[in-house]
TIKOLNU-761264 format. One record per residue: x, y, z of N, C-alpha, C, CB in turn. Coordinates in Angstrom, 3 decimals. Glycine has a CB too. Layout:
BEGIN
{site {X,Y,Z},{X,Y,Z},{X,Y,Z},{X,Y,Z}}
...
//
This chain:
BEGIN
{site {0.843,-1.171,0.000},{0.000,0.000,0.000},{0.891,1.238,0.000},{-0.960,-0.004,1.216}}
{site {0.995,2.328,-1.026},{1.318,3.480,-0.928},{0.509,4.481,-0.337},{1.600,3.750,-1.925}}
{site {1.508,5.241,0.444},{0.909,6.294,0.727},{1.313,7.635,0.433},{0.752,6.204,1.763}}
{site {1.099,8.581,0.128},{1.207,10.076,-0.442},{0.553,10.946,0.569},{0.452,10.302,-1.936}}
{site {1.853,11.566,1.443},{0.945,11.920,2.478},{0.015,11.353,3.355},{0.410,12.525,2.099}}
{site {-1.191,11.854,3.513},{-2.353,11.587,3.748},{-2.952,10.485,2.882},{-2.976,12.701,3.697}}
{site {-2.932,10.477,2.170},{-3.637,9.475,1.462},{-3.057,8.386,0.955},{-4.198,9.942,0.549}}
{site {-4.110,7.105,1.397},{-3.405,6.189,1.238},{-4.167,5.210,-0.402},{-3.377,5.452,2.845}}
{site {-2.962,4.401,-1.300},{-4.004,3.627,-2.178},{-4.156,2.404,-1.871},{-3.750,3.584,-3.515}}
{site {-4.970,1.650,-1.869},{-5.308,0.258,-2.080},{-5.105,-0.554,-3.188},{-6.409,0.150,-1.925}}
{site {-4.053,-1.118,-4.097},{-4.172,-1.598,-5.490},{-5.458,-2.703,-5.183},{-2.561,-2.338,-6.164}}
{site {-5.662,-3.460,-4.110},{-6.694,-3.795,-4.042},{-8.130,-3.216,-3.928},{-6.458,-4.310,-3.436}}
{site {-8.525,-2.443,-4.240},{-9.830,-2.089,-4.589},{-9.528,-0.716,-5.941},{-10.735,-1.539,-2.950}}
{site {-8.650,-1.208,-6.591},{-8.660,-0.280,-7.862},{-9.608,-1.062,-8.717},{-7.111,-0.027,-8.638}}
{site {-10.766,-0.240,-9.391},{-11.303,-0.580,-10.326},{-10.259,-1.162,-11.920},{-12.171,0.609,-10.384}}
{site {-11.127,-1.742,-12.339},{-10.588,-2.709,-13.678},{-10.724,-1.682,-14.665},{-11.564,-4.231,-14.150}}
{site {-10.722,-1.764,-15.811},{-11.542,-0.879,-17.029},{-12.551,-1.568,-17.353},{-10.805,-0.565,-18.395}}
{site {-13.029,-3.144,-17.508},{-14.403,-3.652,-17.381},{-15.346,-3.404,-16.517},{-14.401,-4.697,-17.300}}
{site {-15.170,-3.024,-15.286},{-16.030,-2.457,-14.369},{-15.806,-1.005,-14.953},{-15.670,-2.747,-12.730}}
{site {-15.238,0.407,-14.883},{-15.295,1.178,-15.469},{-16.568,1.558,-16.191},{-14.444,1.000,-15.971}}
{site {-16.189,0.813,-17.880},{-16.557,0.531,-18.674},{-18.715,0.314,-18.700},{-15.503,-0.505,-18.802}}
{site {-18.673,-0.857,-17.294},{-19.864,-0.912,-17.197},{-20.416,0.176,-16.426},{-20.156,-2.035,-16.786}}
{site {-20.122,0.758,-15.678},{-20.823,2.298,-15.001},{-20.824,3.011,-15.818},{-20.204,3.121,-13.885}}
{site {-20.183,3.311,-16.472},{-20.610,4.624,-17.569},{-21.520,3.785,-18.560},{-19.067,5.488,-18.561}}
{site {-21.774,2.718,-18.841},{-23.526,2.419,-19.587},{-22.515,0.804,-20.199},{-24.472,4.187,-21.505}}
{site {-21.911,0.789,-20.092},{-21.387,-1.207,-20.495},{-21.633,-1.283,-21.795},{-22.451,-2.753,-19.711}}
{site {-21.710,-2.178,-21.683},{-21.618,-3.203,-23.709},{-23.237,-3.473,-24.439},{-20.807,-5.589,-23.485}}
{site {-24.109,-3.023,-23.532},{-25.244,-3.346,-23.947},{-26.023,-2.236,-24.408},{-25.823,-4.013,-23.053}}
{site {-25.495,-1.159,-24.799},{-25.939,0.134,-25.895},{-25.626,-0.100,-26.851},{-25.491,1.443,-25.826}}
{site {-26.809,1.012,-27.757},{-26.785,0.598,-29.483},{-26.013,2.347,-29.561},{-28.966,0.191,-30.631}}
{site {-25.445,2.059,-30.583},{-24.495,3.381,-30.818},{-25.313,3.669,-32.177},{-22.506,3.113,-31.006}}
{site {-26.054,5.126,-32.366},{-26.847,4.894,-33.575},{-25.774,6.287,-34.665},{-29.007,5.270,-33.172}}
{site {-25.459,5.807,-35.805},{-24.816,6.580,-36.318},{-25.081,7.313,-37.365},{-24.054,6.152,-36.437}}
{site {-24.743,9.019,-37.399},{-25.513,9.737,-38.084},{-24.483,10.427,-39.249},{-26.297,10.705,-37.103}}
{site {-25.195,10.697,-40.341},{-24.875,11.667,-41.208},{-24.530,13.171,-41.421},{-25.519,11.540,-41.670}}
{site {-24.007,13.674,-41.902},{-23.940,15.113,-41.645},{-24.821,15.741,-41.722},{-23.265,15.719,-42.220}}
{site {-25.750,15.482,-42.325},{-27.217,15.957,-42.653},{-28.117,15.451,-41.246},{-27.855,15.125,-44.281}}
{site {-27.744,14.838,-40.244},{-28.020,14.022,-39.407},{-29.342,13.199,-39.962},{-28.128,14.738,-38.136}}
{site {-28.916,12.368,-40.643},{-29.797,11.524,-41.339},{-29.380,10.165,-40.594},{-29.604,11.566,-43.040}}
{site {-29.880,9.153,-40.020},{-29.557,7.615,-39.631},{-28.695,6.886,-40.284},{-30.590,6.818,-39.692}}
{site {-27.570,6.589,-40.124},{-26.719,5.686,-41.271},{-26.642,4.024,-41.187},{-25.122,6.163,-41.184}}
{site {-26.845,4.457,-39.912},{-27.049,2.480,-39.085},{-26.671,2.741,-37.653},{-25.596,0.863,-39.793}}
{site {-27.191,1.558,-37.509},{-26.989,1.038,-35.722},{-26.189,-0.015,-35.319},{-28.280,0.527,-35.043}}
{site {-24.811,0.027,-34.528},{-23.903,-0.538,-34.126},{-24.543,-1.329,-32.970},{-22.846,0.331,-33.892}}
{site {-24.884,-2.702,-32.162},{-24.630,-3.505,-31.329},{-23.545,-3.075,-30.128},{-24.302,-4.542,-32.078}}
{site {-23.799,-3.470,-29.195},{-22.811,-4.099,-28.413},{-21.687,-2.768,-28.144},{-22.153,-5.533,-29.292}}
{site {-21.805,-1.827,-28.138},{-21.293,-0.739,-27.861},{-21.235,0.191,-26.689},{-21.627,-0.283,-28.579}}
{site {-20.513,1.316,-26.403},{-20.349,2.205,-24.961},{-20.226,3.581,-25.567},{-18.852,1.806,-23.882}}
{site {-20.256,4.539,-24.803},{-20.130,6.000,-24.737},{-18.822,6.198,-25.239},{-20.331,6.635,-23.330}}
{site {-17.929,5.420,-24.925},{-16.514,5.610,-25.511},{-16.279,5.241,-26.793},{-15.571,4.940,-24.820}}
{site {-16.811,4.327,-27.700},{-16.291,4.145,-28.582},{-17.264,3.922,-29.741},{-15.478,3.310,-28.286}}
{site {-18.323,4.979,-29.397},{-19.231,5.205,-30.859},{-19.045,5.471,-31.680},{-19.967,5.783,-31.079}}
{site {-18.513,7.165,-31.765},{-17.715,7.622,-33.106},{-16.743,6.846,-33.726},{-17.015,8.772,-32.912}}
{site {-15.705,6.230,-32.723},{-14.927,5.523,-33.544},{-15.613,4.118,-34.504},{-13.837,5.117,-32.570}}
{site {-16.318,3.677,-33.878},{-17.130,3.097,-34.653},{-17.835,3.393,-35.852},{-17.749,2.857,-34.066}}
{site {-18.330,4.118,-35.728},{-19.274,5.156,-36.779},{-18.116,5.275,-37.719},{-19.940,6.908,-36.101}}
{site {-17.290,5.620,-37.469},{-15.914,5.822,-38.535},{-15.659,4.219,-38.960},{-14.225,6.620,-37.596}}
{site {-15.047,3.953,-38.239},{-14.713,2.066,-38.712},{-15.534,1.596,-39.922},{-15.280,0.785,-37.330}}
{site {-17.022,1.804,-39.202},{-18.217,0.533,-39.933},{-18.677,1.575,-41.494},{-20.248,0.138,-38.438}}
{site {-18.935,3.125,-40.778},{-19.460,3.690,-42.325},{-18.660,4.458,-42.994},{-20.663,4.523,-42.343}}
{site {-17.195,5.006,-42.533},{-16.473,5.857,-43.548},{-16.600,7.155,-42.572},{-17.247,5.974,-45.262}}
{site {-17.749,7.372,-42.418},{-17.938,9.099,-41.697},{-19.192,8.958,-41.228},{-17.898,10.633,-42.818}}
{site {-19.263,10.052,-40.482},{-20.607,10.665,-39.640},{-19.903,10.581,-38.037},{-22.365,9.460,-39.842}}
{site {-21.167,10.832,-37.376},{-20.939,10.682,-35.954},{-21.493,9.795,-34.524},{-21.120,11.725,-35.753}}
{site {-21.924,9.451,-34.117},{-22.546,8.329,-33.123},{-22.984,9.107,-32.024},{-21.493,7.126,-32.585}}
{site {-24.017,8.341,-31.623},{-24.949,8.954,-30.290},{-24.940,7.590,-29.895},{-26.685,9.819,-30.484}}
{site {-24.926,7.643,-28.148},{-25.125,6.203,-27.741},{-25.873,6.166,-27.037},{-24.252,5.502,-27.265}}
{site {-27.390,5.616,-26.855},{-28.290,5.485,-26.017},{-28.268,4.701,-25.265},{-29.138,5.430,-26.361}}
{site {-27.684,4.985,-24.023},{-27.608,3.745,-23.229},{-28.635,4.428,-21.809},{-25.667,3.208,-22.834}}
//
């Protein structure tokens, strides 16, 4: 256990990035991806807040992603 000063860390109770990951909305949002015109281009599966756009880029070339989770 380090401590810094006052404060001490626990590496045991550091969160994972899979836990992370699931508090901010997990793997079970649809990332819906839009056009510049914001027209619907498609809907990505299995997606998070973090990695819509990049998706949206990957799967259609361009536009941008909203993730409804």
């Amino acid at each position: 256990m380090k401590k810094l000063n006052k404060l001490e860390i626990n590496p045991k109770k550091l969160m994972k990035n899979e836990e992370l990951l699931t508090l901010r909305g997990g793997y079970d949002c649809c990332c819906q991806c839009y056009n510049w015109n914001f027209e619907l281009i498609g809907v990505i599966g299995n997606a998070n807040a973090l990695n819509c756009n990049p998706l949206c880029l990957e799967y259609f070339g361009h536009g941008f992603g909203y993730c409804n989770c």
